[in-house]
C-alpha positions in Angstrom: -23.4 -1.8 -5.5 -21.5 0.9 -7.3 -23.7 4.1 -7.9 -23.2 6.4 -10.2 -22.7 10.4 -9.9 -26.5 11.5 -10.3 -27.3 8.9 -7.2 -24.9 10.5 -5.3 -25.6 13.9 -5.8 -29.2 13.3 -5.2 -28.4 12.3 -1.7 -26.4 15.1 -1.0 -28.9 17.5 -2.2 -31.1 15.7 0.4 -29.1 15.9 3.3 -29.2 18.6 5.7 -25.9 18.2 8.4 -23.4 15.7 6.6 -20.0 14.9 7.8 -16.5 14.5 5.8 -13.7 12.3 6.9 -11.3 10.7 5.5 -8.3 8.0 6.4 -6.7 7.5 9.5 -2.4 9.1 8.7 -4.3 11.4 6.7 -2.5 11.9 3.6 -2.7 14.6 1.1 -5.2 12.9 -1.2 -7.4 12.3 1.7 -7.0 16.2 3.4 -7.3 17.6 -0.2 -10.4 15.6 -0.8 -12.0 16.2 2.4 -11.4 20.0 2.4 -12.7 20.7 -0.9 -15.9 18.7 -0.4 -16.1 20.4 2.8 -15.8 23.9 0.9 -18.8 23.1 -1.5 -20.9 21.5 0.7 -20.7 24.7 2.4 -21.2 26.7 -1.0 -24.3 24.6 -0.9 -25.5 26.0 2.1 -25.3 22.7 3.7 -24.5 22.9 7.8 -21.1 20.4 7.6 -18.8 18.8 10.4 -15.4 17.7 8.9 -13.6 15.1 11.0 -10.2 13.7 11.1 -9.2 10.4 12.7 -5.3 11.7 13.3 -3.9 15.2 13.5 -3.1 17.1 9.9 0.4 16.9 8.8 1.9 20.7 9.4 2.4 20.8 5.5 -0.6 21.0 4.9 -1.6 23.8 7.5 -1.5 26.5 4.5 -4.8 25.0 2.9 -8.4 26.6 3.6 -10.7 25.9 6.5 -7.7 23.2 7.3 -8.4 24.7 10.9 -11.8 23.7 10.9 -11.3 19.5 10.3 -12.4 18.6 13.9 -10.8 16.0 16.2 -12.9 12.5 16.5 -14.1 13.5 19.9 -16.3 16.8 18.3 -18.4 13.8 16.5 -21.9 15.6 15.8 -25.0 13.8 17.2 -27.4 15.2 14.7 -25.9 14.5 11.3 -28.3 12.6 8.8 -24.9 11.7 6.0 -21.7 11.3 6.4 -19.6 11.5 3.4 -16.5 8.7 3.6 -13.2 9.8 1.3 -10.2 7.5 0.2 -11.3 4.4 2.9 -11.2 1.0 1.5 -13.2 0.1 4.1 -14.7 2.2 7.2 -12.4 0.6 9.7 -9.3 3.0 7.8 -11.1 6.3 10.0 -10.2 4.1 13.0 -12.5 2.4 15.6 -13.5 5.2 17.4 -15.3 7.3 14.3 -16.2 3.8 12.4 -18.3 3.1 15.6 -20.0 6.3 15.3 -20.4 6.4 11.7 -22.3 2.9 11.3 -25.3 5.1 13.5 -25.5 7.6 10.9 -28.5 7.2 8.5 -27.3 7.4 5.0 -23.0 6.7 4.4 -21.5 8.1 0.8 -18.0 6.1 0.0 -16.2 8.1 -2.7 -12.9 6.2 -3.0 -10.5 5.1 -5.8 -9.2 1.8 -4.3 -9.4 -1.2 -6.4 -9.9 -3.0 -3.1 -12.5 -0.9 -1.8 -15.4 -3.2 0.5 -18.4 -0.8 -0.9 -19.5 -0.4 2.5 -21.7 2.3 2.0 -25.4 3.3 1.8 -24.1 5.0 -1.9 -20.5 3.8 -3.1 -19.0 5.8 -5.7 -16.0 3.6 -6.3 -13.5 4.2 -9.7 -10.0 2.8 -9.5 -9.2 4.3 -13.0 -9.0 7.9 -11.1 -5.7 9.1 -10.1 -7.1 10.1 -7.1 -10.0 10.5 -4.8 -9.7 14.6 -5.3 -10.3 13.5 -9.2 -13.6 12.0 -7.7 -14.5 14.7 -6.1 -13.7 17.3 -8.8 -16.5 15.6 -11.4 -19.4 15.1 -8.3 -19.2 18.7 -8.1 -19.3 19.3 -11.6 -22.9 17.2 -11.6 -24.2 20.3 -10.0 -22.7 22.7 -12.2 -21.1 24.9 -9.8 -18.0 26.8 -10.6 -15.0 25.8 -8.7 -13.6 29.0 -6.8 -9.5 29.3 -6.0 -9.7 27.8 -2.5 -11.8 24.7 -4.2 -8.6 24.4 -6.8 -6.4 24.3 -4.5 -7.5 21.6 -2.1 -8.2 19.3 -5.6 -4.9 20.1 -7.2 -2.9 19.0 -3.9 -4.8 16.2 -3.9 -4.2 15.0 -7.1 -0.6 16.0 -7.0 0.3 14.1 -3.9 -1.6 11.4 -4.8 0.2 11.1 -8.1 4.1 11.9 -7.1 4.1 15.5 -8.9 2.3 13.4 -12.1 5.1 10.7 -12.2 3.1 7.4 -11.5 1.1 5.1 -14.1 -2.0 6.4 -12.2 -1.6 9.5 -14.1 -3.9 10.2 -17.2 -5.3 12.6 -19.9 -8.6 13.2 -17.6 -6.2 13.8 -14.2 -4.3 16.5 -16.4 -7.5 17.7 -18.1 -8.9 18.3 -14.7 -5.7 20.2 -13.5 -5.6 22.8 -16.4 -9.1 23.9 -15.0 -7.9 24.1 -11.7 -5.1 26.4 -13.0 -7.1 28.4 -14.7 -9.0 29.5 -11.8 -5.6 31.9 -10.8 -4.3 29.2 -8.5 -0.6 29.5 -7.6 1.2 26.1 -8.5 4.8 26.7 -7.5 3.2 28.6 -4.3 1.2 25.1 -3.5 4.5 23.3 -4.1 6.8 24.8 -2.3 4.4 24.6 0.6 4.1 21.1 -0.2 7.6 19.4 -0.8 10.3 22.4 0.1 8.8 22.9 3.3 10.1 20.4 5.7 11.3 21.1 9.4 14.3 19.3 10.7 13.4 15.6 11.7 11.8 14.4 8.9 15.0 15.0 7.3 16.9 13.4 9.9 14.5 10.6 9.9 15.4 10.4 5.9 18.5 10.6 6.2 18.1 7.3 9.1 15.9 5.6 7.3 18.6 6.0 3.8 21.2 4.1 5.8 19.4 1.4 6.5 18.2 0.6 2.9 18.7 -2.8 1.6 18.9 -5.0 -1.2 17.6 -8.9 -2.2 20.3 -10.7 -3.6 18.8 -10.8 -6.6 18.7 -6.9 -6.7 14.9 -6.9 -7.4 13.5 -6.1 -4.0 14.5 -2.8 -2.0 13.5 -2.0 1.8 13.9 0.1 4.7 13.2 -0.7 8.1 12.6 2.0 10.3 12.3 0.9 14.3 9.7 2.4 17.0 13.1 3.6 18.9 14.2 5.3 16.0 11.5 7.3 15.6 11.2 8.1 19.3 14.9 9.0 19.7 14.5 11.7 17.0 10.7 12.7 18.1 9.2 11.5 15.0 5.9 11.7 14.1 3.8 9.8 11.6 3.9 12.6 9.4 7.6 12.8 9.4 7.7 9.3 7.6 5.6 10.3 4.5 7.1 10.0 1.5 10.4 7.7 2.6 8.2 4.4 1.1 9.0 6.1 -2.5 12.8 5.4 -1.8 13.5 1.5 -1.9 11.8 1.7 -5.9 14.2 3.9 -7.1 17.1 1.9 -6.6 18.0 0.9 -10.1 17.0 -2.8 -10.9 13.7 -2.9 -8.1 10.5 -4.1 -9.0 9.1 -3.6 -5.5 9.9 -0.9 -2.8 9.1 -1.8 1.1 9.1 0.6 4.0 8.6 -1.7 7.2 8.1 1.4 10.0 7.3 -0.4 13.6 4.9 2.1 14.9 4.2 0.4 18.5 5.3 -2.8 20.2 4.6 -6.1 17.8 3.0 -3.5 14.9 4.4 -2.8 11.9 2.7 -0.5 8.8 4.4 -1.7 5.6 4.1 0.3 2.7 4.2 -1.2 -1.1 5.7 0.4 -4.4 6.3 -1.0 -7.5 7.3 -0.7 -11.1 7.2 -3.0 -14.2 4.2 -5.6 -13.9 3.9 -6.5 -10.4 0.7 -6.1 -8.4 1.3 -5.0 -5.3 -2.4 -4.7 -3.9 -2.0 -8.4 -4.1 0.5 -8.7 -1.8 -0.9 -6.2 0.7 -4.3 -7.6 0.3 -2.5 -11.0 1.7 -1.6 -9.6 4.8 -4.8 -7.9 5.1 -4.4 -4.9 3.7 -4.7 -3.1 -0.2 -4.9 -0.1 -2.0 -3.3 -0.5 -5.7 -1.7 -2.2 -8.0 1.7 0.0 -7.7 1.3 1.2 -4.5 -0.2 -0.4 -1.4 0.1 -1.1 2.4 -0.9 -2.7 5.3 -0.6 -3.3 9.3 0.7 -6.4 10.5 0.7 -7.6 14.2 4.3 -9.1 15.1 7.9 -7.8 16.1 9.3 -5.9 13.3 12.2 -8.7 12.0 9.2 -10.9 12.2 7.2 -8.5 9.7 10.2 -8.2 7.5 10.8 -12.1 7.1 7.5 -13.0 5.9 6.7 -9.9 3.8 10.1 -10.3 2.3 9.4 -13.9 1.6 6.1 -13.6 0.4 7.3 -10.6 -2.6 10.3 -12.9 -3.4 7.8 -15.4 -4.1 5.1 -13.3 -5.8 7.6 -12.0 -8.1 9.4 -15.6 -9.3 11.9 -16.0 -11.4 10.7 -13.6 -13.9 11.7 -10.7 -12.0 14.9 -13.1 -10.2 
């Protein structure tokens, strides 16, 4: 059942210790998200735990209370809500914190994924919203609270990264709408994104510039990928943070309908990341393999060897897309 706003705000203003967690590889919809419903749960006087399943990416160590999102193992006993951001499905905050979770009394999912499971006790599910932060930003609105500077900022970086700086099909009148108010609380946009995209240390570029050699092409010139192997990333000391962004390469080859990033992340584990342009529904083929998210952009964990991974995912877009995009 998908709730509405007035549902869900009613079981917030009934709650008394809720917790806030999003996504395991926390990204910068989900850190955004969980940071500014962190801040006005606080505003609300609320007494609030904010968890993270995986360490925050150092980019986004500039945003506020960022130094308070707890590791899984500070899991609060006493909480009577827990407050789910950008998860399809609770098993995305990992099995340690979805076995936890489940105990808790009442479960809010607030999440923009057309493939969301509506798992929770309230489900506040809307796949038209460019992002989760865009969620957040109107269920705080229901109270009629004015959003401060440290609010804005943790919505706009949500909504930017979770839009490519405002250059996907996800991107509407409402997601710009809502970021002129955020501006006009004094924010500092160029400060946020410099922070945010001209702030990189030195592997992540030497993983780019890896991962850019080893770009390939279909024969058909419709399909672009990267393959990234667990060695790689070792031999450089990458982390899963240095890897964010690389998916968006493979698409902008001239030509591509779909974009692939196959990155081997332990033995016989691959994460494969979906992009798209044009028509083609990538949620579809990530939902085949177990996975989802949208219908540009999408992902999912397979259990094999990574040229194993690559074959059948390969195979499977080439036949999703036909002769239409061939």
């Amino acid at each position: 059942m998908n709730n509405n706003l007035d549902q869900v705000a009613e079981a917030i203003r009934k709650a008394k210790h809720i917790i806030v967690c999003g996504h395991a590889m926390p990204d910068g919809d989900s850190i955004g998200s969980t940071l500014a419903m962190g801040l006005f749960l606080k505003s609300m006087d609320k007494k609030v735990t904010m968890l993270t399943p995986d360490p925050i990416p150092q980019i986004y160590g500039f945003l506020p209370l960022v130094q308070e999102i707890k590791p899984p193992e500070e899991f609060p006993d006493d909480a009577d809500t827990a407050v789910i951001l950008d998860c399809t499905d609770l098993n995305r905050v990992g099995a340690y914190l979805a076995d936890r979770l489940k105990k808790v009394p009442v479960l809010i999912n607030i999440d923009h994924h057309i493939s969301n499971q509506v798992y929770g006790t309230y489900n506040y599910i809307d796949a038209t919203a460019a992002a989760t932060g865009e969620q957040v930003y109107r269920l705080i609105n229901v109270f009629d609270k004015p959003v401060n500077q440290d609010l804005a900022t943790c919505l706009y970086v949500a909504l930017v990264m979770d839009t490519g700086s405002f250059r996907y099909e996800n991107t509407t009148d409402k997601t710009h709408m809502i970021c002129a108010e955020l501006l006009k609380t004094g924010i500092n946009a160029a400060y946020i994104n410099t922070c945010l995209f001209e702030n990189k240390d030195v592997t992540g570029l030497l993983l780019l510039g890896r991962a850019l050699s080893r770009l390939k092409v279909s024969d058909c010139g419709r399909v672009a990928w990267i393959s990234i192997p667990l060695q790689l990333a070792q031999e450089l000391g990458a982390k899963d943070e240095h890897a964010e962004g690389i998916v968006n390469y493979p698409r902008q080859v001239r030509g591509t309908v779909v974009g692939l990033l196959f990155r081997e992340i332990a033995p016989n584990r691959v994460k494969v990341g979906f992009r798209s342009k044009e028509t083609v529904d990538v949620n579809k083929l990530a939902a085949f393999f177990g996975g989802g998210g949208h219908p540009k952009a999408a992902g999912c964990q397979i259990e094999m060897p990574l040229q194993e991974a690559e074959e059948k995912v390969l195979a499977a877009v080439l036949a999703h897309i036909g002769n239409s995009h061939c």
